[in-house]
C-alpha positions as CSV (number, residue, x, y, z in Angstrom):
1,X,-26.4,22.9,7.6
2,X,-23.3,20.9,7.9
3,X,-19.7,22.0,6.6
4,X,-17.9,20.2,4.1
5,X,-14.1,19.1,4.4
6,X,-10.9,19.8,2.2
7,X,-8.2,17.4,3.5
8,X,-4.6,17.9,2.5
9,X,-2.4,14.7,2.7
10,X,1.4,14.4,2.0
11,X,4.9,13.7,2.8
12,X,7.7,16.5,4.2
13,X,8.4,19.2,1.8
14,X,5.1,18.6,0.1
15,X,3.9,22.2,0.1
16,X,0.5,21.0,2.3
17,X,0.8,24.5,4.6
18,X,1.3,26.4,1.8
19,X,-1.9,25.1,-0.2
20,X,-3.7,25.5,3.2
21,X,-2.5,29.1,3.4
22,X,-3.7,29.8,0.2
23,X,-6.5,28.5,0.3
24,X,-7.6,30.2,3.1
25,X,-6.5,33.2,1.9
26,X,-8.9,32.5,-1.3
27,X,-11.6,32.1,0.6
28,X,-11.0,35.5,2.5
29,X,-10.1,37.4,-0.8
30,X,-12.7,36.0,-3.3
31,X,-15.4,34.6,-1.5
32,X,-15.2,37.4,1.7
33,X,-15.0,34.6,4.0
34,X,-14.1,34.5,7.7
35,X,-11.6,32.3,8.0
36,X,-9.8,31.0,11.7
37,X,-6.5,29.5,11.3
38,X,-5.8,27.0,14.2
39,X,-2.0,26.4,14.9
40,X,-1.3,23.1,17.2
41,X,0.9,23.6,20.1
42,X,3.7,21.3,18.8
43,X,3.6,22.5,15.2
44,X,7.7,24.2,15.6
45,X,7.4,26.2,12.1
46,X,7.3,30.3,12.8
47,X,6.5,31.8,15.7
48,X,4.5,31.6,18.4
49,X,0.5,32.1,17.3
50,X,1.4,31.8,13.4
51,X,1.0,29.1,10.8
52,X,4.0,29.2,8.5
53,X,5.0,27.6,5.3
54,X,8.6,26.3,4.4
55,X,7.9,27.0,0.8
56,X,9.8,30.5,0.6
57,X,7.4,31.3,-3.3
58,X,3.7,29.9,-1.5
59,X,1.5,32.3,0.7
60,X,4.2,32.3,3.7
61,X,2.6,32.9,6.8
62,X,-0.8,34.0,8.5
63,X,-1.8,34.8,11.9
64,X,-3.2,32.1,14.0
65,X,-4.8,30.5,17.0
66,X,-2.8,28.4,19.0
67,X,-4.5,25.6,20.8
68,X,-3.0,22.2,23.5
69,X,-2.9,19.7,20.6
70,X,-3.8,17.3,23.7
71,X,-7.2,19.7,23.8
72,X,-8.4,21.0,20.7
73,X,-11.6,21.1,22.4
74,X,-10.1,24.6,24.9
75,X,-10.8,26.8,21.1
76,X,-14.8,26.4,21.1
77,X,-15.2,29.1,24.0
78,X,-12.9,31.4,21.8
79,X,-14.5,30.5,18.5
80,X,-18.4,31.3,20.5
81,X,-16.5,34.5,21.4
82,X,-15.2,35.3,18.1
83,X,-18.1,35.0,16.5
84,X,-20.0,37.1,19.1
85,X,-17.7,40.0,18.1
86,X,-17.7,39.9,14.6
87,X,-21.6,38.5,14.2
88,X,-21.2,35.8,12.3
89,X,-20.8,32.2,11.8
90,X,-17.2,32.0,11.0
91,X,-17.3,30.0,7.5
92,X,-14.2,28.2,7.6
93,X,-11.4,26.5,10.2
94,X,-8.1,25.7,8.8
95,X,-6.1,23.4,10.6
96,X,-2.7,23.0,10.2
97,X,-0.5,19.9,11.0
98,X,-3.0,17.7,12.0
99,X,-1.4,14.5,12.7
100,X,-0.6,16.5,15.9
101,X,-3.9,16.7,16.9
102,X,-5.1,14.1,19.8
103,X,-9.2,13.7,18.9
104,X,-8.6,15.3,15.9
105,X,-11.7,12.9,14.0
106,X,-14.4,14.4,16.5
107,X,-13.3,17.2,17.2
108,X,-13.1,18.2,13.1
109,X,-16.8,16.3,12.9
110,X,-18.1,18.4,15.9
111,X,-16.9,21.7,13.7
112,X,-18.5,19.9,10.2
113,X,-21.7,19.5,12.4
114,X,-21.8,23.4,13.8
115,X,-21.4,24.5,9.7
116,X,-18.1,25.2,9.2
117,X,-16.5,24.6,6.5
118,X,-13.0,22.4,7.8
119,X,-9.8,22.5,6.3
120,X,-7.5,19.9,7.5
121,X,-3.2,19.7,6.3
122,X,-1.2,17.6,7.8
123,X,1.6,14.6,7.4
124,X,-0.4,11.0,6.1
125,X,2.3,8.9,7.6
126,X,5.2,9.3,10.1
127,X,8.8,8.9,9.9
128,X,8.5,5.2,10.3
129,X,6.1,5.1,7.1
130,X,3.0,4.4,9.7
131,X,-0.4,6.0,9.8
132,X,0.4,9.3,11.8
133,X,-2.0,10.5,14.4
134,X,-5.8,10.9,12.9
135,X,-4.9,12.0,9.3
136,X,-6.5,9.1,7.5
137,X,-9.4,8.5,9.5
138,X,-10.5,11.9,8.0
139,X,-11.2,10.0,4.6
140,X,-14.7,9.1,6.2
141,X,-15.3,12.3,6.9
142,X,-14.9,13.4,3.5
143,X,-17.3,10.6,2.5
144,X,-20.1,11.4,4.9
145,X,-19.8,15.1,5.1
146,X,-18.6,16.4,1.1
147,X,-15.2,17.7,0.4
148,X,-11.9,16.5,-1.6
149,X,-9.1,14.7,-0.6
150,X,-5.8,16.7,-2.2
151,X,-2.4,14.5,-2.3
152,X,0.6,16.9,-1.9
153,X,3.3,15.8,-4.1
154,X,6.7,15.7,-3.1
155,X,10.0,14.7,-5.1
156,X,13.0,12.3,-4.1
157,X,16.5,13.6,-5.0
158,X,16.2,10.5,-7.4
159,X,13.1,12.3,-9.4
160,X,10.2,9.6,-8.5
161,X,7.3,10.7,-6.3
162,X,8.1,11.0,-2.7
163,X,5.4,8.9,-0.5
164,X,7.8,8.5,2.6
165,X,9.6,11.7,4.7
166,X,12.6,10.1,5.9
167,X,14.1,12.0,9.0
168,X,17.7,12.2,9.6
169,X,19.6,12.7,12.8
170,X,22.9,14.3,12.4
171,X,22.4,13.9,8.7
172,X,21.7,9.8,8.9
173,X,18.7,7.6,9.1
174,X,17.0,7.3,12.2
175,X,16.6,4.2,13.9
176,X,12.8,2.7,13.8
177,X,12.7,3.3,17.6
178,X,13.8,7.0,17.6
179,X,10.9,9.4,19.2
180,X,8.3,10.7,17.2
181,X,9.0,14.1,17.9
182,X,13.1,14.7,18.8
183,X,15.3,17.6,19.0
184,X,18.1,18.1,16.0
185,X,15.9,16.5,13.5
186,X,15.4,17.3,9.6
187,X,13.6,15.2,6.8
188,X,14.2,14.6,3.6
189,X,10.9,13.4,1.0
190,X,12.0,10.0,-0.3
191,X,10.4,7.2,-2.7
192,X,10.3,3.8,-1.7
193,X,13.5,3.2,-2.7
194,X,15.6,5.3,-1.2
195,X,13.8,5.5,2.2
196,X,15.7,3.9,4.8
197,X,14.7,2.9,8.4
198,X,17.1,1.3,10.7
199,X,15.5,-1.3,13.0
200,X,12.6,-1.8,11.7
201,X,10.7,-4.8,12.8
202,X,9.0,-6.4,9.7
């Protein structure tokens, strides 16, 4: 029998690991589920092999596996191996920041179709306020296989709902043609008015 998808969507400083984190931990405490946390190789929050959340008051941080976000695919053989040791189907995968993920559609509809249960947080659009990686295609996933779609709410300094992370370089507004990923970054959760993007095109 299939799994069924929770997808978390939101800007920076939207508390999405920290919902992912407890639900997972939910699942373990409540429902005695096993539950494997998958950390991307370019996620930079904690440590090496664990998912953390910048929310200091949220469930803060859980042991996971680290996986190539170029290769999700290298986990199966340790997920087979897991489950050989502790015989059982795990119930649920949590990913965390998915918009790494390259593949990430299949490769969550390949775990859907082996019957787990997929959780899925990550960033909805990048710092240019553009679909980021394979977040959104995800939606159909929720259609076809069951789930929710949660939007993590996030604040401007001005008090309206945050929908953009604006990153900042040396405390100003990067330029549209910045990396995507850059050293001496930070972002800020900003509302449509206040988000700024030098350069951009249209």
């Amino acid at each position: 029998m299939p799994g069924k998808i929770e997808l978390l969507l939101g800007p920076m400083r939207s508390n999405k690991t920290a919902e992912l984190l407890r639900r997972a931990e939910m699942r373990r405490e409540y429902a005695r589920q096993y539950v494997l946390v998958l950390k991307p190789s370019d996620d930079t929050k904690g440590g090496p092999g664990v998912v953390e959340s910048r929310n200091p008051k949220g469930h803060a941080k859980m042991e996971a596996l680290e996986f190539n976000a170029r290769d999700p695919w290298e986990v199966l053989p340790a997920i087979d191996d897991l489950e050989s040791r502790i015989g059982k189907c795990i119930e649920c995968i949590a990913i965390d920041e998915g918009q790494f993920v390259d593949d990430l559609f299949l490769f969550t509809r390949h775990l859907l179709d082996a019957g787990h249960d997929v959780l899925v947080a990550g960033l909805d659009l990048d710092f240019r306020g553009i679909p980021f990686g394979e977040m959104l295609n995800l939606h159909w996933l929720v259609n076809a296989y069951g789930g929710s779609v949660t939007e993590c709410m996030a604040y401007c300094a001005c008090g309206n709902r945050a929908f953009y992370s604006q990153r900042l370089i040396e405390g100003k507004p990067a330029p549209y043609d910045s990396p995507i990923k850059m050293p001496g970054e930070s972002y800020e959760p900003r509302c449509a008015e206040h988000f700024i993007l030098p350069g951009r095109p249209h």
